[in-house]
C-alpha positions, 0 to 999 in steps of 0.5 A, a space after each residue: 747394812 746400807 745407811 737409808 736416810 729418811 729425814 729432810 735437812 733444814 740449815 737456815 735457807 738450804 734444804 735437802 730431802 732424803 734422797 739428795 742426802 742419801 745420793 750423797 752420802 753414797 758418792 762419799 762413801 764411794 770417793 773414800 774408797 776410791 782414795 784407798 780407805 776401807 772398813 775401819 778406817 777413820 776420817 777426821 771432822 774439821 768442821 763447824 755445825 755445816 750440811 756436810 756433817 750429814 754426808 759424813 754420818 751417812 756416808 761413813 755407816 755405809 763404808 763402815 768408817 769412824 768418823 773424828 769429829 774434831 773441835 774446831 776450838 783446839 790448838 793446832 798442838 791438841 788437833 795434831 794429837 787426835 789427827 795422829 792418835 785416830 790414824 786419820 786417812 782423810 780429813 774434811 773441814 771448813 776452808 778457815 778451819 783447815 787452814 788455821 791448822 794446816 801445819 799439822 794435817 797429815 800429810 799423806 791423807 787427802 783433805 776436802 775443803 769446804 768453801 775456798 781453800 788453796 792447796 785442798 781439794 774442793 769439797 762439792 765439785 768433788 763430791 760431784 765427781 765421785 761414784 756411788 759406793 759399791 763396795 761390800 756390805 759392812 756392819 755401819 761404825 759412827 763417830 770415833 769421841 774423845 774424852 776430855 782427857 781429865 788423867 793425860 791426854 785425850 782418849 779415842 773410843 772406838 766402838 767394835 764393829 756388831 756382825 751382821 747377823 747381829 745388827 737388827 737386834 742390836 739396831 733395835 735395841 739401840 734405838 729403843 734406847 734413843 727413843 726413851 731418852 732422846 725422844 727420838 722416834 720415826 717421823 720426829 723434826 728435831 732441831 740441835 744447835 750444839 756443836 756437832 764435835 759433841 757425841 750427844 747432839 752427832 748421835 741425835 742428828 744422825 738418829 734423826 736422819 735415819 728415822 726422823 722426818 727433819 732435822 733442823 740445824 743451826 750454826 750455833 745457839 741463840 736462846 730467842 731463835 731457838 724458840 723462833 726456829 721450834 715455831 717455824 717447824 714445828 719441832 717436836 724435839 730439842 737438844 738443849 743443855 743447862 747452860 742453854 736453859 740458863 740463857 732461854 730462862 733469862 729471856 724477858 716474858 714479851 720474847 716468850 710471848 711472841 712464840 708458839 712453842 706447843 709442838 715440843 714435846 720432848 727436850 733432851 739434856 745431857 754432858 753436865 748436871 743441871 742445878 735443881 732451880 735451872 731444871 725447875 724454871 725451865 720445865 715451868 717455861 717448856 711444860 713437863 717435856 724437859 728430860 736429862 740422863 747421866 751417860 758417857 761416851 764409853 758407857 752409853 746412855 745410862 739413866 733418865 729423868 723426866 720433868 716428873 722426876 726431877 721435880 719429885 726428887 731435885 737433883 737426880 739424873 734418873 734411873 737405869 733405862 734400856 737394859 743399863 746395869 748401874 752400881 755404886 762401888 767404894 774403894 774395895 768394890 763393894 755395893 754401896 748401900 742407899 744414899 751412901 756415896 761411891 763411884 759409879 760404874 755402869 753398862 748399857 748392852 745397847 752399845 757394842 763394846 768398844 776399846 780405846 785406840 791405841 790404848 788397850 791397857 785404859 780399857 782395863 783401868 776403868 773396868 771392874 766386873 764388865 762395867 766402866 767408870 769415869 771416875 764420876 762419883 755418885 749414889 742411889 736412892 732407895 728407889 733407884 733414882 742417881 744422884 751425880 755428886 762430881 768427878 772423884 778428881 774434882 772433890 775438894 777436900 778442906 779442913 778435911 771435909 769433902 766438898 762436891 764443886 757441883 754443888 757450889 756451881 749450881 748455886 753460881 749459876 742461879 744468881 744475877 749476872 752469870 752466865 757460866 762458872 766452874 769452882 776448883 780446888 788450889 792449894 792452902 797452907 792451913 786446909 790443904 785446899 781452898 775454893 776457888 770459883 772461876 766466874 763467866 758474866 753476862 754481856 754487860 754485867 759488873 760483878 763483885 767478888 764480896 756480893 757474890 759471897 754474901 749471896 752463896 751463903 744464903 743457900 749454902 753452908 759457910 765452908 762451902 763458899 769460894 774463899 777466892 773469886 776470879 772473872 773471865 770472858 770465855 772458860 776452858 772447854 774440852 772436846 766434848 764441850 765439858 770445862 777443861 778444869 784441869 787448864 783451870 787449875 
């Protein structure tokens, strides 16, 4: 099935409409496989928010070749792994980028540099040069994620290609799915400022490409140009996270005011949970339009939650949509019953089934009756509604007592001066382990350990409150832009 874009590109001053993109997306498609790539095969992504991106989307559902979107906030040691790992035939990236790294780009693939870079190929003249694919029909693959790699390294999932016959349907399903919980629907502008590299904000932009009429791009995320760009186009739909809201939410009322911000009718969030009070602010700023779902790169998308929802029930990820079978296991497997908190374990038959590269046998360790875990633990209402407590490795057991680090950094983030923060556990001769709290300030923001405590323990229990606090300019993040907090520890 032929990638058919009919979405505009809008990256700052450039555009391209939907034929440019879709005749480019075809000379990819062709100039992969004049280097010798075919069905299967993976490309790796060096690159920073850039139009480029989109060739790649489109251009690697047409050859039916995954693409490896890299973080570009890697060590060369990390990148080395993944380039390795996906077996990478080719590798496209900003020149700076692929320069920084050179001494790991494999080197038996050919490498498309994006700007100036000495020693690579060119990536427009190229592109220029090359003939449109003409190769066979192939079912379309997409993005190669890994995970954030909490048990060893990091993990490739790798969907399985859906036969041809079967693609309508499963297309179908799948973006019914899409529609539900990102708001993504034929004629939608969408704007996304998170990095590409993620999987939620690549499968938005190119569901978009393909059905919306505009994607509007930014380089990166800025809280006052995020209103300013939904003004100027009208955007109907937005790709925003808690850390995100947290920003916007802080900007004074004269921003807001200077703004017409009424086309937004949908914002989609996703990749960590949202403390209550920040999804309370934010739905007061946006209007009822704020939604989040709990999902995974291997799972899919799980659950949804609209404004309704959590305003009616603070702190839930929603219920199952789409077909998603959602259970809460304990340790022997049995149901859990309401309220009662286990692992979660989820399926949504929209997504073709996938496997790990190279790692059969992880496949296997998280399975339990045909549904997956990440490990991240959790319970149901009697209504259905999930609640995400923390990632089982996360929990810090004190004195005994199991206490859900989330929980602690919802409330972190609600006061004066933070701007991100993550609460880990280390080890204490008297509890066995101690909180610690890990603390981002806002620009120009002085901070103190003591006042931080003393306002935690307004809304949280005393034994939940970081013995030890600890201040830095930037924390950890992992490639799908969750706090490293193994590096943490």
């Amino acid at each position: 099935m032929r990638a058919a874009t009919t979405a505009a590109l809008h990256f700052g001053a450039l555009v391209r409409d939907a034929e440019t993109l879709a005749e480019r997306a075809r000379g990819l498609a062709g100039g992969l496989a004049h280097f010798g790539l075919r069905e299967g095969d993976a490309v790796a992504v060096l690159l920073r928010n850039d139009p480029a991106y989109a060739d790649v989307m489109l251009g690697c559902r047409i050859a039916g070749i995954y693409y490896c979107s890299l973080n570009w906030h890697f060590t060369p040691a990390e990148l080395e792994y993944i380039l390795n790992d996906c077996g990478a035939r080719a590798v496209i990236g900003h020149a700076d980028l692929l320069r920084a790294a050179s001494a790991v780009l494999p080197r038996d693939a050919p490498v498309l540099a994006v700007g100036a870079g000495p020693g690579f190929i060119e990536y427009e003249s190229w592109l220029d040069a090359q003939a449109p694919y003409d190769g066979p029909l192939v079912s379309p693959r997409g993005l190669m994620g890994y995970t954030s790699g909490t048990t060893g390294h990091p993990k490739g999932v790798r969907r399985h290609p859906v036969p041809i016959e079967q693609l309508p349907a499963q297309q179908a399903a799948m973006l019914a799915v899409v529609r539900d919980v990102y708001g993504i629907r034929a004629g939608c502008r969408t704007l996304v400022s998170a990095p590409l590299y993620h999987s939620a904000p690549s499968s938005i932009a190119q569901h978009t490409l393909l059905i919306g009429e505009r994607l509007v791009l930014a380089p990166r995320f800025d809280a006052e140009e995020t209103l300013a760009l939904i003004e100027r186009h009208r955007v109907d739909v937005a790709y925003l996270t808690p850390t995100m809201y947290v920003r916007m939410i802080r900007l004074p009322d004269a921003v807001w005011a200077r703004y017409d911000i009424s086309s937004l009718r949908f914002v989609a969030s996703t990749g960590a949970p949202c403390a209550p009070e920040v999804k309370r602010a934010i739905i007061e700023r946006l209007g009822p339009v704020v939604h989040e779902t709990y999902a995974s790169t291997e799972a899919g998308l799980i659950t949804l939650a609209t404004s309704a929802d959590a305003l009616a029930r603070p702190g839930t990820a929603g219920r199952a949509v789409g077909g998603a079978v959602l259970r809460i296991l304990d340790d022997d497997g049995r149901e859990c019953a309401p309220g009662e908190i286990g692992t979660i374990y989820a399926r949504q038959p929209a997504y073709p089934d996938f496997d790990y590269a190279n790692l059969p046998e992880a496949r296997r360790a998280i399975e339990r009756e045909g549904l997956t875990t990440l490990g991240d633990m959790g319970y149901v209402d009697r209504d259905g509604y999930l609640f995400v407590c923390d990632r089982s490795s996360d929990m810090v057991i004190s004195g005994g007592v199991n206490i859900y680090p989330a929980e602690i950094e919802h409330a972190l983030l609600r006061l004066p001066g933070v701007l991100d923060c993550a609460v880990i556990g280390l080890p204490d001769a008297e509890f066995g382990e101690r909180l610690h709290a890990v603390v981002q300030p806002a620009s120009g923001a002085a901070l103190d350990p003591d006042r931080l405590a003393a306002q935690l323990r307004e809304s949280l229990a005393g034994y939940k409150v970081p013995r030890t606090f600890a201040f830095t300019e930037a924390l950890p993040r992992d490639d799908n832009g969750k706090i490293a907090k193994r590096r943490l520890r």
